[in-house]
C-alpha positions in Angstrom: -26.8 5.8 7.2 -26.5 7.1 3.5 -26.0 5.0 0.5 -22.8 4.7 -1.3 -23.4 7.3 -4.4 -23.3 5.7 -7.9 -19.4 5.3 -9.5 -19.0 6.0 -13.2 -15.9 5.3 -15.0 -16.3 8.7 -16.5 -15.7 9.9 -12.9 -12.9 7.5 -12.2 -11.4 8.3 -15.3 -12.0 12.6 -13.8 -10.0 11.6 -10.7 -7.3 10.3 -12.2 -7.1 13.2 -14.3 -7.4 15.1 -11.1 -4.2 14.1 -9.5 -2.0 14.6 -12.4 0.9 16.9 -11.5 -0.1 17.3 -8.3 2.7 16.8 -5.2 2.8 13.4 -2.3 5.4 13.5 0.5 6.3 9.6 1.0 8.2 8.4 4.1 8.7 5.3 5.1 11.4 2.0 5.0 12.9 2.3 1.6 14.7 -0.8 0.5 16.4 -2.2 -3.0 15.3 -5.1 -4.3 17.5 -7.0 -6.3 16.9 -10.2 -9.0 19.2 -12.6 -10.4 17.8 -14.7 -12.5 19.2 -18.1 -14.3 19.2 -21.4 -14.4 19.9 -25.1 -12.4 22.2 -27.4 -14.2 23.9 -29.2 -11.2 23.8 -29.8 -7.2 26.4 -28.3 -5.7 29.8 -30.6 -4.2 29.7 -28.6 -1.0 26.6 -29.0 0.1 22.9 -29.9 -1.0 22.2 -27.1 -2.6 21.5 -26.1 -6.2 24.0 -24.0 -7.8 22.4 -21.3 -10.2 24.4 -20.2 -13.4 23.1 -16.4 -13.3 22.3 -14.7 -16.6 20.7 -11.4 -15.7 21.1 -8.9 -13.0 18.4 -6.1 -12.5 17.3 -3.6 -9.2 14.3 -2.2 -8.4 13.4 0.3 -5.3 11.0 -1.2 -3.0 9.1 -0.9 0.3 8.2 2.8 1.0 10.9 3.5 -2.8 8.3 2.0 -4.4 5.6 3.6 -3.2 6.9 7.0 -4.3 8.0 5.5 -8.0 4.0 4.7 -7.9 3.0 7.6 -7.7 5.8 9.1 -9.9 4.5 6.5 -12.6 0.7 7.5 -12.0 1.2 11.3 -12.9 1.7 13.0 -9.4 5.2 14.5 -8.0 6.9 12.9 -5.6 9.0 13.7 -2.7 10.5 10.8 -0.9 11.8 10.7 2.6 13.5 8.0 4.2 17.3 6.6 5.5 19.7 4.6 3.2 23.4 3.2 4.9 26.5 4.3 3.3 26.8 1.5 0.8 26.9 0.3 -2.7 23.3 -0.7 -1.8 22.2 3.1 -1.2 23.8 4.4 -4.0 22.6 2.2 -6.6 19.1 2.8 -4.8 19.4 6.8 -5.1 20.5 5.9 -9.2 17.0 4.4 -9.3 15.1 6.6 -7.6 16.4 9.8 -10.0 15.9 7.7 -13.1 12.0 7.3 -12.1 11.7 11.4 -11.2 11.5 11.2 -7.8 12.7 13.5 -5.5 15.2 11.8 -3.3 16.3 15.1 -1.1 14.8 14.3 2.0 16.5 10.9 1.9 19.5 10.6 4.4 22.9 8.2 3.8 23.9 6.9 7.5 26.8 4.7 8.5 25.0 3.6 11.5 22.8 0.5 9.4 23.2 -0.9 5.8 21.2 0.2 2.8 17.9 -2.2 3.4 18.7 -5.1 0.9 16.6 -8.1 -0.7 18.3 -10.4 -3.1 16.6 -13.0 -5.3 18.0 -15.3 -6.7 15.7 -17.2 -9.6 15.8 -20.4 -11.3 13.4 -20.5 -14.3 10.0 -19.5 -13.0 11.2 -20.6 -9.3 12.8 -18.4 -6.5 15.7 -20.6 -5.2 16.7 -18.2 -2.2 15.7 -14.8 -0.7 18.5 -13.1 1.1 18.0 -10.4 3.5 20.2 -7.8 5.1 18.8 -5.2 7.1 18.6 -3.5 10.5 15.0 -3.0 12.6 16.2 -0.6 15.5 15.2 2.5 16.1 16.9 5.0 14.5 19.5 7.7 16.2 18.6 11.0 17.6 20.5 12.5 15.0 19.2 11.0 11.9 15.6 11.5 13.5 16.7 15.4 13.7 17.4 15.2 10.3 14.1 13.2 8.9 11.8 15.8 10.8 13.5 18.7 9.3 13.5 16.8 5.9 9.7 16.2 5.9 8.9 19.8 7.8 10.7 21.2 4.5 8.5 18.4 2.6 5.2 19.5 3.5 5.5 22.9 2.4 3.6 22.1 -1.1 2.4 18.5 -0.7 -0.8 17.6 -1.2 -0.9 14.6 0.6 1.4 12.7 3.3 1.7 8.8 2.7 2.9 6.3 5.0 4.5 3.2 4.5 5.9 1.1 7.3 7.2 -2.0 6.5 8.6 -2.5 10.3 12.5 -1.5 9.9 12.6 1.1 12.5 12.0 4.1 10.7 8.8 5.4 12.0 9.2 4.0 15.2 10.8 6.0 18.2 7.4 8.8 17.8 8.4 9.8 14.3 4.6 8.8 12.6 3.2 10.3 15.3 4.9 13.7 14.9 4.5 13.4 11.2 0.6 12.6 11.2 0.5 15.7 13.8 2.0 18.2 11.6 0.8 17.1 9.0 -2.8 17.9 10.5 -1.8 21.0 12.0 -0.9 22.3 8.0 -4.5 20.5 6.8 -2.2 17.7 4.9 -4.3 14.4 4.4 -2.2 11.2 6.2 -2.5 7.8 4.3 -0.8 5.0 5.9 0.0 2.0 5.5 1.1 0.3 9.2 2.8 -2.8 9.9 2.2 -4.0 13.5 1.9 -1.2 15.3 -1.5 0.9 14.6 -1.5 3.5 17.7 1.0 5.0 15.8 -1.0 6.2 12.9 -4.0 7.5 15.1 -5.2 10.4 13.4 -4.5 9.3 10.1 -7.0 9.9 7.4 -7.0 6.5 5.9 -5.2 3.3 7.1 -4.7 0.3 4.8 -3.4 -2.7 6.5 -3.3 -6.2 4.5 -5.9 -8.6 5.2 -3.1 -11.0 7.6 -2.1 -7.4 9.3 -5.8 -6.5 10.3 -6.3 -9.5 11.4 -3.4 -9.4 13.9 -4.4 -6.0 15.2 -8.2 -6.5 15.6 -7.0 -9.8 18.0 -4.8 -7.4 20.0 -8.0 -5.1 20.1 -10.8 -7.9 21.0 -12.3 -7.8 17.7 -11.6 -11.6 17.2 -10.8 -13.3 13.8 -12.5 -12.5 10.2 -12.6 -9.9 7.8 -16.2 -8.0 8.6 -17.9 -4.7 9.9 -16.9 -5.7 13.5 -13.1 -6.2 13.1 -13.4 -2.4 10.8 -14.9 -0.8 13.1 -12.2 -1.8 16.2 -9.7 -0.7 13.2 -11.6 3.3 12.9 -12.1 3.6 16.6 -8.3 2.8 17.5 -6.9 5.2 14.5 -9.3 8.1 15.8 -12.2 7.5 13.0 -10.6 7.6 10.2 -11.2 5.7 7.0 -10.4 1.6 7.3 -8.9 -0.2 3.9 -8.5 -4.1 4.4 -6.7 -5.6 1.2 -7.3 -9.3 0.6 -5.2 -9.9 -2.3 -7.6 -11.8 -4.8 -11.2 -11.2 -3.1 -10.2 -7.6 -3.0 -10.8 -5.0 -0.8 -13.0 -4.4 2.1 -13.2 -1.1 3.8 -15.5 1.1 6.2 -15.4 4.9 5.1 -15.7 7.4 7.8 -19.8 7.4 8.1 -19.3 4.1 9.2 -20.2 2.1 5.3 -18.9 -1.1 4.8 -17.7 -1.1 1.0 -16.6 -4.8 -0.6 -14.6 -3.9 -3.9 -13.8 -7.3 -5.7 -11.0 -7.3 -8.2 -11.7 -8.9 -11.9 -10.2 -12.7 -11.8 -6.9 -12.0 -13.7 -3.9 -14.4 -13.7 -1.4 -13.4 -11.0 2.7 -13.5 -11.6 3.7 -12.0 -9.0 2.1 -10.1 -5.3 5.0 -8.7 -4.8 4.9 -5.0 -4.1 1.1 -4.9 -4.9 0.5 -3.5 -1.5 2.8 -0.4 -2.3 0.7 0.2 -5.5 -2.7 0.1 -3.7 -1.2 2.7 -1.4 -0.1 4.8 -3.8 -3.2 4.7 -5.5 -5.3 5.6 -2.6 -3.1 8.4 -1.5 -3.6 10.0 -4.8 -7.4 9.2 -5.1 -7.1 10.8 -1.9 -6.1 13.8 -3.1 -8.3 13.6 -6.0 -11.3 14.3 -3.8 -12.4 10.7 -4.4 -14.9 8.7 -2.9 -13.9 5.7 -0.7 -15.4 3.3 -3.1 -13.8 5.2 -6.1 -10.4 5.1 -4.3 -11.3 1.3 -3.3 -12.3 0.6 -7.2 -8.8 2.8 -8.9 -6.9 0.8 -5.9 -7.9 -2.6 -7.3 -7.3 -1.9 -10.9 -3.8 -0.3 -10.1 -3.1 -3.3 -8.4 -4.2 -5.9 -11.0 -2.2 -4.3 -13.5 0.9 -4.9 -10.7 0.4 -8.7 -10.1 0.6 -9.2 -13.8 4.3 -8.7 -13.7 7.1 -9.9 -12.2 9.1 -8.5 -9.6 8.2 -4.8 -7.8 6.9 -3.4 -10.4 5.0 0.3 -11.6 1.8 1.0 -13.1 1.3 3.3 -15.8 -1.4 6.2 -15.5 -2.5 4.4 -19.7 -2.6 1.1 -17.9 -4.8 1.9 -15.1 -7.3 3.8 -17.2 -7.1 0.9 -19.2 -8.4 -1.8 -16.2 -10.7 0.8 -14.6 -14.1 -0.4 -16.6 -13.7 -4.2 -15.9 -13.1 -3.4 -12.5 -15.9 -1.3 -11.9 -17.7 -4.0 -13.7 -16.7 -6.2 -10.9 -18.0 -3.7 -8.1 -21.5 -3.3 -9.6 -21.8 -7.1 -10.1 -21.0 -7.5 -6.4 -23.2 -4.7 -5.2 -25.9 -6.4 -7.0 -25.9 -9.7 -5.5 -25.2 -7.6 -2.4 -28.6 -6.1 -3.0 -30.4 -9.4 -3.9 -28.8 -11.0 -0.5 -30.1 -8.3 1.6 -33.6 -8.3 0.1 -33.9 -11.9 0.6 -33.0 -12.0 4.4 -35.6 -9.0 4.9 -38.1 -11.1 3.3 -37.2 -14.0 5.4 -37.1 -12.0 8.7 -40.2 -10.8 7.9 -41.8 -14.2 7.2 -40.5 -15.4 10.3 -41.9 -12.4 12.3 -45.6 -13.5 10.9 -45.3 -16.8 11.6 -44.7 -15.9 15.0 -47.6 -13.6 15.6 -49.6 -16.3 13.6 
């Protein structure tokens, strides 16, 4: 098995350069997230419950919408395709969406589910209350028609095909599936990012499952518990041998590249605000380092400084193409440190195995 080559930030610094302008096609669960933020001056008469004097209002896109305002932030062009309800929800979502440059086309209004919606509500530096409305079944023949015509028209021009399920329904019903099978017949790379559900994305070209996801599926394969070369390797074999990307929030990432390498990328120690919609920024960061021609460690390494920047802030947030060239070197820092003591570990138990061997032919 070959080595993993040498990363430069010069090189990470070429890849990012590399992506610039060009074209994703994004599909997934799109959702608005919304925060309202103030504070707690009194319980409330009608119950035991804080009552919250709001002061500020503000909405982001989220789920597979911020995903595709990601990769709009990083440099590329991005078309997005996906299913909003007829509401205030989905309009104030499609206002967002053309303020960040993203092509919204391929997204569908429907009357047959609500736009998805996450409100929180914030008191201080404390979320009092997250409230969800959504619906998880499968979508309509109908609006599936229309999604596969919107992402067949997609393709024509993308570079890459990213996808991001987040469990609503969307891609269920055999839509992945068909998308990751055109998008191999037109010699599109397929990034995705799955939820519970993994046979779905066989064939993809890189799958990035959270640490608490891959976990879940390698039980349901017989790889037991625990984030190692075993568990990856389940992971490859059930997706058809592509590339594996385990996130693990603040140790990183761990990932098995498609000549069966085992890469640890650690992330530099950095004080964390908020996780939330970190995950969409590692995958739109990988889908982009993706198309760069980028190495899995270089796509592991951009990944984990795109997603630093992310955590800093609060809310679903976007990373700037400045930013992320800015947190590349301390990063890779933090890769060749690891690799290292990787090194120094390895060379010890060889001398140790090889002790033991003498002493039993002694």
């Amino acid at each position: 098995m070959s080595a993993i080559e040498p990363v430069e930030t010069a090189g990470l610094a070429a890849r990012v350069e590399a992506w610039q302008g060009r074209r994703a096609l994004v599909v997934g669960d799109l959702m608005l997230d919304e925060y309202r933020e103030g504070e707690v001056e009194r319980m409330s008469p009608e119950a035991p419950v804080p009552i919250v004097r709001v002061s500020s209002l503000r909405t982001a896109p989220g789920g597979a919408a911020n995903v595709a305002r990601n990769v709009a932030s990083l440099g590329a062009r991005c078309v997005l395709v996906g299913v909003v309800g007829r509401d205030g929800e989905g309009e104030r979502l499609f206002a967002d969406l053309g303020e960040a440059g993203i092509d919204a086309s391929g997204v569908i209004a429907t009357g047959s589910r609500p736009t998805t919606h996450k409100l929180r509500i914030s008191a201080g530096d404390r979320q009092v209350v997250r409230v969800d409305r959504e619906e998880v079944a499968p979508l309509g023949e109908s609006e599936t028609r229309r999604l596969r015509s919107a992402c067949a028209e997609a393709m024509e021009g993308a570079d890459v095909v990213v996808l991001q399920d987040y469990g609503k329904g969307l891609l269920g019903g055999g839509l992945a599936e068909w998308i990751v099978a055109l998008a191999r017949e037109r010699s599109l790379p397929v990034v995705a990012d799955p939820k519970r559900d993994l046979a779905r994305f066989r064939g993809a070209d890189l799958v990035k499952p959270n640490a608490i996801e891959a976990e879940a599926l390698g039980v349901a394969l017989g790889a037991g518990s625990g984030i190692g070369r075993a568990l990856l390797e389940k992971l490859r074999e059930a997706i058809g041998g592509g590339e594996i990307v385990v996130t693990r929030g603040p140790a990183g990432i761990t990932a098995l590249d498609g000549a069966g390498r085992l890469i640890e990328a650690p992330t530099e120690a950095r004080e964390v605000f908020d996780v939330q919609g970190a995950g969409d920024t590692t995958l739109a960061a990988l889908a982009l380092a993706k198309v760069a021609r980028a190495s899995l460690a270089e796509a592991c390494i951009v990944a984990n400084a795109a997603a630093s920047v992310a955590v800093a802030k609060v809310g679903t947030a976007v990373v700037s193409v400045e930013e992320l060239n800015a947190r590349l070197p301390s990063v890779l820092e933090a890769f060749r440190i690891r690799r290292q003591d990787d090194a120094v570990a390895a060379a010890r138990s060889s001398r140790a195995t090889a002790h033991e061997e003498d002493e039993r032919r002694s």
